[in-house]
Z-matrix of the N, CA and C atoms (Angstrom, degrees):
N
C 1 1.450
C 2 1.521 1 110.93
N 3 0.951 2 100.90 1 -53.81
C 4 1.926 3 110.77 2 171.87
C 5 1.694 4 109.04 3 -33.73
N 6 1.300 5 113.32 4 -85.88
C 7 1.568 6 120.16 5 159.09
C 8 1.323 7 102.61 6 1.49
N 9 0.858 8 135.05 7 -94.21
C 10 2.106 9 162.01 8 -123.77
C 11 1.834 10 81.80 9 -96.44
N 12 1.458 11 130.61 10 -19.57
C 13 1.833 12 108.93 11 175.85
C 14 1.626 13 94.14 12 -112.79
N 15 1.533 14 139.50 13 5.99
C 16 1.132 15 118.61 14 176.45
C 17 1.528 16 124.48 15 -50.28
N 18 1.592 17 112.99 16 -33.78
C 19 1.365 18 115.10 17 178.83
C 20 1.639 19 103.95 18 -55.79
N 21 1.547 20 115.29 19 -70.09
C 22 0.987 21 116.58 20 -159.58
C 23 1.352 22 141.46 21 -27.83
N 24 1.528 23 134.40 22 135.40
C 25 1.401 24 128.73 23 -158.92
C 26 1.690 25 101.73 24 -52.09
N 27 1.599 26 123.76 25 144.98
C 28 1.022 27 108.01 26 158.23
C 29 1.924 28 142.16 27 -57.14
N 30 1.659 29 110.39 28 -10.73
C 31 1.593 30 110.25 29 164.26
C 32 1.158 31 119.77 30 -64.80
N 33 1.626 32 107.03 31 -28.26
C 34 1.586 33 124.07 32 -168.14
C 35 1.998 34 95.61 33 -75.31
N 36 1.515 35 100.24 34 -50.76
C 37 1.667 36 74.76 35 176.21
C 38 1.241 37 130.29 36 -80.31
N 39 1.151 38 90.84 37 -17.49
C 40 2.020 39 101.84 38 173.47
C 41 1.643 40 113.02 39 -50.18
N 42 1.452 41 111.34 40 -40.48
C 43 1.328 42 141.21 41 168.38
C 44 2.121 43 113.29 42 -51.71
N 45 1.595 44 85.29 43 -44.94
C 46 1.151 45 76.63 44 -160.26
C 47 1.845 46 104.12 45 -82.15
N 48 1.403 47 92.28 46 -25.45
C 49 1.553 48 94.69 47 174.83
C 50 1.272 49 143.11 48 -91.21
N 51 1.465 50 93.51 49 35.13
C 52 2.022 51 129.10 50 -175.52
C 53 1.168 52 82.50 51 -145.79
N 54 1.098 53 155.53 52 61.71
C 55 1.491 54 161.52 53 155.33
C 56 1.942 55 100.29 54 -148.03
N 57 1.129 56 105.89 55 -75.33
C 58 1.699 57 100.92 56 156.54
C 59 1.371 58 134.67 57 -37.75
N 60 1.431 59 109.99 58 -54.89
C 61 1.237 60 90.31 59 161.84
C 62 1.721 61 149.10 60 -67.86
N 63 1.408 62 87.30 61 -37.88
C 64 1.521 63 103.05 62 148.67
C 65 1.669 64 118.39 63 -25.70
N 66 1.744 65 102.55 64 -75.90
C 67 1.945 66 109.80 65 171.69
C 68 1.832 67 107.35 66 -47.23
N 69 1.375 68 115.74 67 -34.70
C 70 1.289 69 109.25 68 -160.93
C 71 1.637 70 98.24 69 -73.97
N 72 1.428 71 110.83 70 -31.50
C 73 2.081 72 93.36 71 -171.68
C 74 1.548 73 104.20 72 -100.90
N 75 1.451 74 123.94 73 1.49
C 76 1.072 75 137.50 74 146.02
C 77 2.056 76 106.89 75 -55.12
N 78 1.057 77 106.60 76 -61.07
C 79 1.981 78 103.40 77 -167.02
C 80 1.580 79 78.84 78 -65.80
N 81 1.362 80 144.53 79 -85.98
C 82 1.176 81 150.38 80 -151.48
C 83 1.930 82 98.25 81 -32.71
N 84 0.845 83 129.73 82 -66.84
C 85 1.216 84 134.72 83 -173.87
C 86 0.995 85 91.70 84 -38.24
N 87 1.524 86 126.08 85 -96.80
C 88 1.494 87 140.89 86 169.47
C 89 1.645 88 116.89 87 -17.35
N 90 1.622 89 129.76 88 -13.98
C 91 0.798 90 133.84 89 128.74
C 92 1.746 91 88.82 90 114.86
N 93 1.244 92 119.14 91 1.84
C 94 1.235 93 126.85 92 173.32
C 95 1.791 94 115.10 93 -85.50
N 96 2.018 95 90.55 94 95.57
C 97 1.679 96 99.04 95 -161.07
C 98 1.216 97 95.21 96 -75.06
N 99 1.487 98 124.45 97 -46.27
C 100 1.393 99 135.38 98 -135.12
C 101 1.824 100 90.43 99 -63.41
N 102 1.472 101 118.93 100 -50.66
C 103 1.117 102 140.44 101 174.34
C 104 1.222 103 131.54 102 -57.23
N 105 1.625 104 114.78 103 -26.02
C 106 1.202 105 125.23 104 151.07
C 107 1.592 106 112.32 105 -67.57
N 108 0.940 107 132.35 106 -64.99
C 109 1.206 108 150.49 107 153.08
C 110 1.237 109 119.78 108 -2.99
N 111 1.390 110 126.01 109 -39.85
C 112 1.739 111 137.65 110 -160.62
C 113 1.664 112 84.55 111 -104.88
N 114 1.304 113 108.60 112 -49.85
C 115 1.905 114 106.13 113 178.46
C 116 1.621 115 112.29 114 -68.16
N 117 0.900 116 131.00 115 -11.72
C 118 1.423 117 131.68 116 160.74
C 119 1.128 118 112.67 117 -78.00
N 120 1.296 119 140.23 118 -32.13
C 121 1.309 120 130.49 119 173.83
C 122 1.440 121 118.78 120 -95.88
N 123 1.171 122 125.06 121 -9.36
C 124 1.503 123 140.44 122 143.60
C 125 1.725 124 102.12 123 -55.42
N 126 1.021 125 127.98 124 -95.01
C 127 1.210 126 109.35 125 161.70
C 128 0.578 127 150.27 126 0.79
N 129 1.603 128 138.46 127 -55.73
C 130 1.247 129 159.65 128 166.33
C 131 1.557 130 107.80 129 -62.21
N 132 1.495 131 123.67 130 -47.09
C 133 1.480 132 139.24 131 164.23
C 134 1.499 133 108.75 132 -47.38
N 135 1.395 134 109.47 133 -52.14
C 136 1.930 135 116.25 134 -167.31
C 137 1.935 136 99.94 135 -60.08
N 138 1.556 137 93.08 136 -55.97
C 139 1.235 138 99.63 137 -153.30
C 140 2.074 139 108.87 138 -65.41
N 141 1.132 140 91.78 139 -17.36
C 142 1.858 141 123.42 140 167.70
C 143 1.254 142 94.53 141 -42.73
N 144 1.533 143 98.13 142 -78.73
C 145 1.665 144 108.51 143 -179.33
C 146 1.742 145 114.51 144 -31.59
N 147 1.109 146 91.36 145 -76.62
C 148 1.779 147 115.41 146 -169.21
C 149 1.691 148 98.12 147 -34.33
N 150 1.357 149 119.64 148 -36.59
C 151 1.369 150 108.73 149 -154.43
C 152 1.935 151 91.56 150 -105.57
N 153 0.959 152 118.60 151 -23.76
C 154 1.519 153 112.82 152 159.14
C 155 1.611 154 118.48 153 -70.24
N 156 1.315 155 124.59 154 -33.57
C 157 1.601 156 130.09 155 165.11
C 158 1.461 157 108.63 156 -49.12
N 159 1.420 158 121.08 157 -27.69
C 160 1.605 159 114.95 158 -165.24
C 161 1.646 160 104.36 159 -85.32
């Protein structure tokens, strides 16, 4: 997934990774870890990006 947003402007991922996290304490509630879990490390990947773009 990372790959396929490298273009993207960095607001757009900043955007996208306050949108994820959002879904991520959303699945956690709902009790869906495994799923929280896969969005945390997406996360962790985006925000990778963002801070190598600067």
């Amino acid at each position: 997934m990372v790959e396929e947003l490298k273009n993207l402007p960095e607001n757009e991922l900043g955007r996208l990774v306050q949108t994820l996290e959002e879904e991520m304490h959303t699945a956690a509630e709902e009790l869906r870890f495994e799923y929280a879990a896969r969005l945390r490390d997406e996360i962790k990947e985006l925000r990778r990006e963002l801070r190598d773009a600067r």
